[in-house]
C-alpha positions in Angstrom: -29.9 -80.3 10.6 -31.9 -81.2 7.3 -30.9 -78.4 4.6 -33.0 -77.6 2.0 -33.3 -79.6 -1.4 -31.8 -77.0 -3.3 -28.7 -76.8 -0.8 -28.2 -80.3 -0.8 -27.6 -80.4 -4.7 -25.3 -77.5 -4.6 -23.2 -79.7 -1.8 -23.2 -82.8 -4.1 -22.4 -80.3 -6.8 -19.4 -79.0 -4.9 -15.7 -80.7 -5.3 -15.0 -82.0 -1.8 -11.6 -83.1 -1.1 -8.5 -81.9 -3.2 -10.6 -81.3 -6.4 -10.0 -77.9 -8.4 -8.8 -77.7 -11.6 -8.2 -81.3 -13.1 -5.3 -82.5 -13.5 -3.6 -79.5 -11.5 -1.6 -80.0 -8.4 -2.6 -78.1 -5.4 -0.6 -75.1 -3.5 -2.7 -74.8 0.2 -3.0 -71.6 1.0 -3.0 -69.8 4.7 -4.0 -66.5 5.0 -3.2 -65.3 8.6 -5.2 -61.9 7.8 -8.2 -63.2 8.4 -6.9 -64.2 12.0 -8.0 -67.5 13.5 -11.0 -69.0 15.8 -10.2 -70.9 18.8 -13.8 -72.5 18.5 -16.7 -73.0 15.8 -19.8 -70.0 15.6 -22.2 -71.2 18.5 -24.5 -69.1 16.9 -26.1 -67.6 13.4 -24.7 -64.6 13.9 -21.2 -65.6 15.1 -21.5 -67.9 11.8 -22.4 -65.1 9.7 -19.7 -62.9 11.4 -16.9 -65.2 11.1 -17.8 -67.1 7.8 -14.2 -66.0 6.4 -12.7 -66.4 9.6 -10.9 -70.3 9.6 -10.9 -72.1 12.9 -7.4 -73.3 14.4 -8.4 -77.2 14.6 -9.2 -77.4 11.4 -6.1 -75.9 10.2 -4.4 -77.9 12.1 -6.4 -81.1 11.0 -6.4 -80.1 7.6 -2.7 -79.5 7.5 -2.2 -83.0 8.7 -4.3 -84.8 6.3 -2.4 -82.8 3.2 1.1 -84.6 4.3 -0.1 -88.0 2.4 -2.1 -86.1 0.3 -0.5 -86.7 -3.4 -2.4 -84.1 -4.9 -1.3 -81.4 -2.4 2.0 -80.1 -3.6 3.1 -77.8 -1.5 1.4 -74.6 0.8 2.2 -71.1 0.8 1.1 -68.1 3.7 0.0 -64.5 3.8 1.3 -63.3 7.0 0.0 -59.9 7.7 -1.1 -58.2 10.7 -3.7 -60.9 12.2 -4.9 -61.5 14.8 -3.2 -64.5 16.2 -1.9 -65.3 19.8 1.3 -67.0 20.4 -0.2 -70.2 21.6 -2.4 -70.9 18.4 1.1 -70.1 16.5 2.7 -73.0 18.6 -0.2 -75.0 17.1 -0.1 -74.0 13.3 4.0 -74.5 13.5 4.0 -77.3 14.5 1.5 -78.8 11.5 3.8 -77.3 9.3 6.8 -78.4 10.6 5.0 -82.0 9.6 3.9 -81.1 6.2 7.7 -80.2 5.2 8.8 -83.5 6.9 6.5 -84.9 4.7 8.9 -83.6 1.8 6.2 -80.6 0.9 6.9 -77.1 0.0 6.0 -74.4 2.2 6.8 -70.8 1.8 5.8 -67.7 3.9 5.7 -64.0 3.0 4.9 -60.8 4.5 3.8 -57.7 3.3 5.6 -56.6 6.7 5.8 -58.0 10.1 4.7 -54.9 12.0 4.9 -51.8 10.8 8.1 -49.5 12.5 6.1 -51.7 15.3 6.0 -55.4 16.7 5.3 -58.4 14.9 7.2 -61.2 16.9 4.1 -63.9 16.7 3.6 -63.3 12.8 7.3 -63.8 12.3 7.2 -66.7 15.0 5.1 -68.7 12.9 6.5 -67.8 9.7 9.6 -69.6 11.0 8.6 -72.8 10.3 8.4 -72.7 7.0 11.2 -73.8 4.5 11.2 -70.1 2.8 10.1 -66.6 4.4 10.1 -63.5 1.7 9.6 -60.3 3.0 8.2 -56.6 0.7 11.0 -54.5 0.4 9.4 -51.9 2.2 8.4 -53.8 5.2 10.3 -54.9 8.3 10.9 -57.0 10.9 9.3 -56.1 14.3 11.1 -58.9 16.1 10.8 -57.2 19.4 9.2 -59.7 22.1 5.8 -58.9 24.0 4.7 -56.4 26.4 2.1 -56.4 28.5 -0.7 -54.1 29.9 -3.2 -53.3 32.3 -5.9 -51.0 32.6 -6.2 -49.6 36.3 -9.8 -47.8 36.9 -9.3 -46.8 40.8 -9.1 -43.5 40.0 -11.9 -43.3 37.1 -14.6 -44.8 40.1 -13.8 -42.3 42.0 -14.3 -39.5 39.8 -17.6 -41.5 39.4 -18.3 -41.3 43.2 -17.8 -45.2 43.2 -16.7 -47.0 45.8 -14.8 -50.5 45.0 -14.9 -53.4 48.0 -12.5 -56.0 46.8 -10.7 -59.4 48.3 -8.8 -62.1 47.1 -6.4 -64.7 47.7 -4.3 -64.1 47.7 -1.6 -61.6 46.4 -0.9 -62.9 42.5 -4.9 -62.6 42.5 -5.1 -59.5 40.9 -8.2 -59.2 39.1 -9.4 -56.9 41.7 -6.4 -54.7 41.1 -8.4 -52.8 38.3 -10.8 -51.2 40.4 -9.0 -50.4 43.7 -5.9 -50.1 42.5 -3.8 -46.6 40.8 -1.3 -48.7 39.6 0.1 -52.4 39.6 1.2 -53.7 42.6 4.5 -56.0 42.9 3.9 -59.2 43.4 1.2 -58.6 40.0 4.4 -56.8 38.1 6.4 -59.8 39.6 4.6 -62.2 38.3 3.8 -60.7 34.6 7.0 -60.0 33.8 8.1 -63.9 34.6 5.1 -64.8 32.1 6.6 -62.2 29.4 9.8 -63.6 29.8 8.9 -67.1 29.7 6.7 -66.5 27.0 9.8 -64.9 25.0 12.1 -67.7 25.7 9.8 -70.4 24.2 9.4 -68.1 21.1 13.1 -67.1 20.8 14.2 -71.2 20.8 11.4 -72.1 18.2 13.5 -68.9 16.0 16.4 -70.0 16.6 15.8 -73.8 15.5 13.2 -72.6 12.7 16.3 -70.4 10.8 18.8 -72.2 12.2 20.6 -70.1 14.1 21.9 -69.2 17.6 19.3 -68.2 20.4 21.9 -65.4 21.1 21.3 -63.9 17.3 17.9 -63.8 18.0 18.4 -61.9 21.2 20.4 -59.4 19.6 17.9 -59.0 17.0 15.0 -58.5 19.7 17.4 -56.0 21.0 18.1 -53.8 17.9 14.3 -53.3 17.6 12.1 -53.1 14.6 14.6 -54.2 11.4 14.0 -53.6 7.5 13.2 -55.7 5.0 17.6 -55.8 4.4 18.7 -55.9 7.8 16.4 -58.8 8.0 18.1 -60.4 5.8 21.7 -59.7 6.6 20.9 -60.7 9.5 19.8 -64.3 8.0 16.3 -63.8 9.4 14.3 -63.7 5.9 15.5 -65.8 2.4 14.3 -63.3 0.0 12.9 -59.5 -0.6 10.3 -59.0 -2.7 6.4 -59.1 -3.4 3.3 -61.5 -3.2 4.3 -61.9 -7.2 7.2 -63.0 -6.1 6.7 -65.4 -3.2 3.7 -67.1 -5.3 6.1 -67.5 -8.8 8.9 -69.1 -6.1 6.0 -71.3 -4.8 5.1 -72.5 -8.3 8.5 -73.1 -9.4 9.3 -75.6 -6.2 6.4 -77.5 -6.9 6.9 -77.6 -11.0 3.6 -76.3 -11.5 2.7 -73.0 -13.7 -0.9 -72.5 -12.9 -1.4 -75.1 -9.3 -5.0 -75.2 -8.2 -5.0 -72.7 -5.2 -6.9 -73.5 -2.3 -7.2 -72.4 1.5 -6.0 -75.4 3.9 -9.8 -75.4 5.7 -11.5 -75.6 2.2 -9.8 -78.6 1.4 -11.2 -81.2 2.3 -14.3 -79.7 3.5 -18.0 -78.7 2.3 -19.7 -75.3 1.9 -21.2 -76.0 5.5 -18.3 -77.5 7.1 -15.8 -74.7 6.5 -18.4 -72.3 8.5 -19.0 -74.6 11.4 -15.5 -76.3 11.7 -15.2 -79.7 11.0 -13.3 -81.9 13.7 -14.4 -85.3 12.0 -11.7 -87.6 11.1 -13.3 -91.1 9.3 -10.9 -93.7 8.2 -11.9 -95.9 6.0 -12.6 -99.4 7.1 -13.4 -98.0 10.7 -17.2 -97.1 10.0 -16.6 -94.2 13.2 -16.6 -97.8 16.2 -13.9 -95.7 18.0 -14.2 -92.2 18.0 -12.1 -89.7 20.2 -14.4 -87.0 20.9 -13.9 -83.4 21.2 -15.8 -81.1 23.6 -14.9 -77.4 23.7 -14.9 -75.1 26.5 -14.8 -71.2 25.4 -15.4 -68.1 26.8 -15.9 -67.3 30.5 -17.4 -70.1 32.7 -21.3 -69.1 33.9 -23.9 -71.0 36.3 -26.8 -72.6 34.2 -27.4 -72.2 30.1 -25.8 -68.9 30.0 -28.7 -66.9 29.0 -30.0 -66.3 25.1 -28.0 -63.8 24.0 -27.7 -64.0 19.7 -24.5 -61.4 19.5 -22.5 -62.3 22.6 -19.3 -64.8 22.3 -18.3 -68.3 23.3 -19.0 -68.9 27.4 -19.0 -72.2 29.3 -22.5 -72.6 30.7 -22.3 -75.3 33.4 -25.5 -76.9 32.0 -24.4 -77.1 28.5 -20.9 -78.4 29.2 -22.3 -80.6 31.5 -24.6 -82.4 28.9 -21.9 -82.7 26.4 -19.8 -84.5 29.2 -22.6 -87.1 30.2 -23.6 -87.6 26.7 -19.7 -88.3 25.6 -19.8 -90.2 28.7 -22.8 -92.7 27.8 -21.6 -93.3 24.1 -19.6 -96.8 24.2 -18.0 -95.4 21.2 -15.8 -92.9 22.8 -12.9 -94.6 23.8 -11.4 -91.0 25.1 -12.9 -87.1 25.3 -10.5 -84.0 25.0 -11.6 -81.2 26.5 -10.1 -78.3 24.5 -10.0 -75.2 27.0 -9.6 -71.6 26.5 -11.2 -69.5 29.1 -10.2 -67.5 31.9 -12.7 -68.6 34.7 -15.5 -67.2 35.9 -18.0 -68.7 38.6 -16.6 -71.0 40.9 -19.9 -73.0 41.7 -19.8 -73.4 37.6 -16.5 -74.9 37.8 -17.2 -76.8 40.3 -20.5 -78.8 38.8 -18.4 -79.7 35.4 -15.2 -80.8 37.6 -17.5 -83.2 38.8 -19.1 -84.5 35.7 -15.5 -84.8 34.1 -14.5 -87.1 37.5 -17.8 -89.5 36.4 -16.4 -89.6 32.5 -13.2 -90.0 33.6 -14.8 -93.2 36.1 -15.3 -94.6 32.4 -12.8 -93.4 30.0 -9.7 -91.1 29.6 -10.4 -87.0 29.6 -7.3 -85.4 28.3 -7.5 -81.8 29.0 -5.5 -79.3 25.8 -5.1 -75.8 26.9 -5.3 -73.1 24.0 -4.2 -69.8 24.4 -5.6 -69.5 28.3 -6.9 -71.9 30.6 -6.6 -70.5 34.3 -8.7 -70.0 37.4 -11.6 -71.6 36.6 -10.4 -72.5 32.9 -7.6 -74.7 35.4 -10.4 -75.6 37.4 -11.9 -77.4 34.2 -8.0 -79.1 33.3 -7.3 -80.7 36.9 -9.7 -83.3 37.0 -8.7 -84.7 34.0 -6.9 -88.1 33.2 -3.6 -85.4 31.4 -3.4 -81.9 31.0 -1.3 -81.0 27.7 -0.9 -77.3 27.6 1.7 -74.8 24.6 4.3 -73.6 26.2 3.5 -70.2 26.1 -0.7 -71.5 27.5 -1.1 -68.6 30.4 -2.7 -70.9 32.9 -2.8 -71.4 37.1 -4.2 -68.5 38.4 -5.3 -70.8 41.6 -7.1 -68.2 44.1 -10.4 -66.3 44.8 -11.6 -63.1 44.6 -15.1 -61.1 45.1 -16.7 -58.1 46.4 -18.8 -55.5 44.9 -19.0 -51.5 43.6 -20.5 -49.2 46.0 -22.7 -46.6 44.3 -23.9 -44.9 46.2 -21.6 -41.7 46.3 -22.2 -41.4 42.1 -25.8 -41.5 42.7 -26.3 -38.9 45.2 -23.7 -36.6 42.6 -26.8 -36.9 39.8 -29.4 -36.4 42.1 -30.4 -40.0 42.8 -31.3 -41.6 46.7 -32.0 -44.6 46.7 -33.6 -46.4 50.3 -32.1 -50.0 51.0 -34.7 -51.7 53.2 -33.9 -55.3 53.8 -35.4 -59.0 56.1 -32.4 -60.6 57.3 -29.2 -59.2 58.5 -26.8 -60.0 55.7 -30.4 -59.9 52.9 -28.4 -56.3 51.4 -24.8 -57.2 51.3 -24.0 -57.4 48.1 -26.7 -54.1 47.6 -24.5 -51.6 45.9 -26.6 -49.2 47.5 -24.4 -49.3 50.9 -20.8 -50.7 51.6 -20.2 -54.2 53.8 -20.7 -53.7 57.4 -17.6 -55.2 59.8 -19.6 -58.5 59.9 -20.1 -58.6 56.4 -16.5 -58.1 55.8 -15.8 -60.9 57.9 -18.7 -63.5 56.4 -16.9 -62.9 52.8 -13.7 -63.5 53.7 -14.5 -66.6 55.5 -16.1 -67.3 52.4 -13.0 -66.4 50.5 -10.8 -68.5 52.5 -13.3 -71.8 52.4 -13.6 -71.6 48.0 -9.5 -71.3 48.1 -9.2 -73.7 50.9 -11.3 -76.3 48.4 -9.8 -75.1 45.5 -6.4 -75.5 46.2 -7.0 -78.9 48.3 -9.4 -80.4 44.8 -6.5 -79.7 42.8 -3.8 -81.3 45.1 -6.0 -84.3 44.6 -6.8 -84.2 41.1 -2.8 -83.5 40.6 -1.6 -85.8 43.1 0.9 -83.1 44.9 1.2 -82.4 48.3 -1.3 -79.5 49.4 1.6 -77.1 50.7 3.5 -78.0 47.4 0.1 -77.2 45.6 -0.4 -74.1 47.8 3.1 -72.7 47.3 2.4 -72.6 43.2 -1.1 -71.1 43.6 -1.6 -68.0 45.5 -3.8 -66.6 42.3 -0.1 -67.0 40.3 -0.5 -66.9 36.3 2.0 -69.0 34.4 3.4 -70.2 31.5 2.6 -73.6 30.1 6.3 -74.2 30.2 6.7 -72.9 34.0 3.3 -75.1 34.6 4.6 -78.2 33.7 8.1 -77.6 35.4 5.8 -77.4 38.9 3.2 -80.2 38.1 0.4 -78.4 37.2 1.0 -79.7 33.6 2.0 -83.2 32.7 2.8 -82.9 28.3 3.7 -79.7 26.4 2.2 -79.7 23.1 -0.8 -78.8 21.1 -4.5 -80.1 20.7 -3.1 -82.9 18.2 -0.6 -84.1 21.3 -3.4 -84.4 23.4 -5.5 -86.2 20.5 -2.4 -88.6 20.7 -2.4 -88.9 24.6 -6.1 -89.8 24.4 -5.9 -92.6 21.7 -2.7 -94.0 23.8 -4.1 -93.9 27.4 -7.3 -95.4 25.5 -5.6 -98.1 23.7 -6.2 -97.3 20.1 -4.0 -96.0 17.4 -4.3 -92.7 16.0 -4.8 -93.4 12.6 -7.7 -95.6 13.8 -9.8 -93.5 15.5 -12.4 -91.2 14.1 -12.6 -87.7 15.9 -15.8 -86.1 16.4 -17.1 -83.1 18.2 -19.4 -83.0 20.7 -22.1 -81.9 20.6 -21.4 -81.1 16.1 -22.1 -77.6 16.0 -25.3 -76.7 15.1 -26.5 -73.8 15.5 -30.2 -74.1 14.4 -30.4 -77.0 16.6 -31.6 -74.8 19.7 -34.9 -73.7 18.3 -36.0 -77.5 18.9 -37.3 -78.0 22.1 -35.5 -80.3 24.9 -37.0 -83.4 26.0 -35.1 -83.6 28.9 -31.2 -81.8 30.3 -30.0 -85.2 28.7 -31.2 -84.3 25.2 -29.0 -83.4 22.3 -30.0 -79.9 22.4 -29.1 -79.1 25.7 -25.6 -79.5 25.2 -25.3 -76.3 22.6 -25.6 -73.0 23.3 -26.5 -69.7 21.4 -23.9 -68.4 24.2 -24.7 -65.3 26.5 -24.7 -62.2 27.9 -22.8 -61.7 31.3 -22.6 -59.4 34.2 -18.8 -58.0 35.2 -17.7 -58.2 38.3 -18.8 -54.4 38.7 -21.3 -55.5 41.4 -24.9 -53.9 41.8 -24.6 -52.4 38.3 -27.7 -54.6 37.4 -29.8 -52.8 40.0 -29.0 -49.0 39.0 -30.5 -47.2 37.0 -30.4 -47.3 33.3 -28.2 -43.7 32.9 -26.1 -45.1 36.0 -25.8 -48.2 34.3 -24.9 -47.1 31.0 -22.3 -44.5 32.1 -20.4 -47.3 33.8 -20.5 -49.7 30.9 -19.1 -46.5 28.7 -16.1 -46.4 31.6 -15.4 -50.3 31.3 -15.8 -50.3 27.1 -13.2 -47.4 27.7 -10.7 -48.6 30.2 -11.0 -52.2 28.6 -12.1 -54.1 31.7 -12.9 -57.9 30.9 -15.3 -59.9 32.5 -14.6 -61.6 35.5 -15.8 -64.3 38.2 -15.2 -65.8 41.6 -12.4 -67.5 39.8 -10.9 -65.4 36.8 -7.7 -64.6 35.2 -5.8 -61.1 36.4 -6.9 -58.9 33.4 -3.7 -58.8 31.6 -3.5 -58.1 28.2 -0.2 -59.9 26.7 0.2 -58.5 23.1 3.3 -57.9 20.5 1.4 -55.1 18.9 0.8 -51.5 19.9 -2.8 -50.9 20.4 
């Protein structure tokens, strides 16, 4: 992308690198407020929407190059009611946990973690840092994670909507939203084991982060939402007091009255590289010969380019990924590719075509798959090929099963007045019509469908994972787990973040980490996509403006517009996600109220 003349000066006009005020030493600054991307904008609007928003890698990245910084004195956070998962927490600890090995100050206040309500991952993260100070009226909502579901059974039939829903098997339980009241056991069952494992992980990182038992922690969890001096009588927090006060402690550590301040993603970066994310990583004396690349996979996986859509989010279009793959593939200067995944699933034909173009990369060089915050059905699809999956602890990944069906309208329509005639040439040419429900052979072609996509899925990852197919079998079933509970059953091989799998890649590729460039591919650019493509080779194929994408709610694309819309208002309401052949169980895992 060739900016303008006028841009270009300002760049070269801009300090890049630890510049500010000369002569000043530099407090980083994290402000969790803003909350944190997974991936870079794929589009103009997502850039324009998230230009204040700082991407997790880069954080990370960022964080990492400060430790031999010797301008970079020390960093200090703002902790306040973000929106940040527990996995990208892991992540961000973990680069601070460096930095103060490095002998660098790092302090972390809180204008309140959670308000008389939860703020476990805030706090979480705030643990690894040397110093946490807490506002005197704010508090410590140290009370684990809950988790919810939304259950529409009854809703559809209000509607006059008739869901027609399999799976496999019973942890699948995607489809639970629509034909469900309530969540069955084996669902409850499994949930409560991620919650749990999910809360140990956290409590141990407390524990060793403040130095204290796992058992104090506990109690803490147990008393419920603390203030500001229980807190700290209960050795959880150093000090109480203000922003002032956190900042003037900051300064003092570091012997520095007026430090250059500066967020972590802004050092070290350009105007244009702090909106697009910049995974680049250039020693000198290298000239970029071997480069780790990086290809992202975010969003819910779709067949094809996943449509044009300006406002929609991150997906995995099949084509797209695919072209990044063959291109990373091709380039004899990528000695290894991560794949960083964070999706749910979606279509299993989609999985299916990139599992096999990661296969012909891996034919060449390592792919070392790093799980974010979720990588399961057909995000684990994506992982199991690879050369090493390293996943956090608390990744919620597995989810090996199947599930499909569709909505039957019908009922609704006749209740506004609408008939609509099916008329069809083949015997099976209106099953998926929403217009009528599946006949008794219909019912049996899906779910000899159903048990032929899990019979493949479950036997392609035995392969890819080198298990036994029973063992395989007995740890899929549609089950969600934790990272940690993943890698105790061999669906994970390395617990870490996406700078452990950056380390697993330059070792299984022979090359040392501080002598590797790492580059994204493709380097996001958004404007890139109004060029036209030579070929499904070319550069531009393998970016995306993203998508729009149909739910499972089946047949709603061929209903009328008021019949259409009335059901979108009922999922906007009810909070039902996307979802494909092979998708995460809709479970929202949160430590705040909504």
């Amino acid at each position: 992308m060739k900016l303008p003349k006028s841009a270009r000066t300002m760049l070269r006009r801009t300090p890049i690198g630890p510049l500010g005020v000369a002569g000043g030493p530099v407090l980083l600054e994290i402000d969790i407020a803003r909350g944190v991307q997974e991936a870079p904008a794929a589009s103009p609007v997502e850039v324009v929407r998230a230009r204040h928003t700082p991407i997790l890698r880069t954080l990370v990245e960022h964080l990492r190059k400060a430790t031999t910084d010797t301008d970079v004195a020390g960093l200090i956070a703002g902790i306040g009611p973000g929106a940040l998962t527990v996995s990208q927490s892991e992540e961000l600890r973990s680069a601070v946990q460096d930095f103060r090995a490095a002998g660098k100050v790092a302090i972390a206040w809180s204008p309140s973690f959670g308000e008389m309500s939860a703020g476990t991952t805030g706090y979480h993260l705030a643990t690894a840092f040397d110093e946490i100070w807490l506002q005197p009226s704010g508090g410590l909502g140290l009370v684990g994670y809950h988790a919810e579901a939304p259950f529409a059974r009854g809703a559809l039939e209000r509607l006059g909507v008739e869901p027609q829903m399999s799976r496999r098997h019973e942890y699948k339980s995607a489809t639970e939203i629509f034909d469900r009241h309530e969540m069955s056991e084996p669902n409850a069952e499994m949930t409560q084991r991620l919650l749990d494992s999910i809360t140990e992980s956290v409590v141990a990182d407390i524990a060793g982060g403040r130095g204290i038992e796992e058992a104090a922690v506990r109690s803490a969890i147990d008393a419920g939402p603390l203030t500001a001096d229980e807190a700290l009588a209960r050795n959880l927090i150093d000090h109480i007091g203000y922003r002032d006060g956190a900042y003037a402690a900051a300064q003092e550590r570091i012997g520095a009255a007026e430090p250059t301040l500066r967020f972590v993603e802004r050092h070290g970066s350009n105007r244009i590289e702090s909106l697009v994310g910049d995974v680049v990583r250039m020693p000198v004396g290298v000239g970029g010969k071997q480069v780790i690349g990086v290809i992202q996979a975010s969003g819910p996986i779709l067949l094809g380019r996943g449509g044009s859509g300006l406002s929609a989010g991150p997906v995995v279009a099949s084509e797209q990924l695919g072209a990044a793959l063959r291109s990373a593939g091709r380039d004899d200067n990528v000695r290894a590719v991560v794949l960083r995944i964070d999706s749910p699933g979606g279509s299993n034909v989609a999985s299916d075509a990139i599992r096999r173009e990661i296969q012909l990369v891996r034919r060449r060089k390592p792919v070392i798959a790093s799980m974010a915050s979720v990588a399961a059905s057909g995000g684990y699809y994506l992982a199991m090929p690879c050369t090493a999956i390293v996943a956090n602890a608390t990744t919620i990944t597995g989810s090996i099963g199947v599930l499909a069906g569709k909505q039957v309208l019908r009922g609704g329509l006749e209740r506004i007045g609408i008939n609509r005639a099916t008329l069809a040439s083949g015997p099976y040419a209106a099953m998926f019509s929403s217009n009528q429900g599946f006949s008794e052979a219909e019912w049996a072609l899906l779910d000899r469908w159903l048990d032929e996509v899990y019979a493949g899925f479950t036997a392609k990852a035995a392969a890819d994972r080198s298990l036994p197919v029973e063992d395989l079998r007995a740890v899929a079933r549609g089950r969600v787990w934790s990272g940690a509970d993943a890698a105790e059953r061999g669906l994970v091989d390395q617990l870490g973040g996406f700078e452990a799998a950056l380390a697993e890649a330059c070792r299984r590729s022979g090359v040392g980490v501080e002598d590797v460039s790492v580059r994204a591919i493709p380097k996001p650019s958004p404007l890139q996509l109004l060029k036209p493509m030579d070929s499904t080779d070319a550069v531009e194929a393998t970016a995306g403006f993203g998508g729009g994408h149909e739910g499972i709610l089946g047949g709603v694309a061929e209903g009328p517009a008021v019949w259409r819309a009335l059901l979108a208002s009922v999922r906007e309401i009810v909070g039902l996600p996307y979802a494909g052949v092979l998708s995460l169980p809709p479970i929202r895992i949160a430590d705040v109220l909504p």
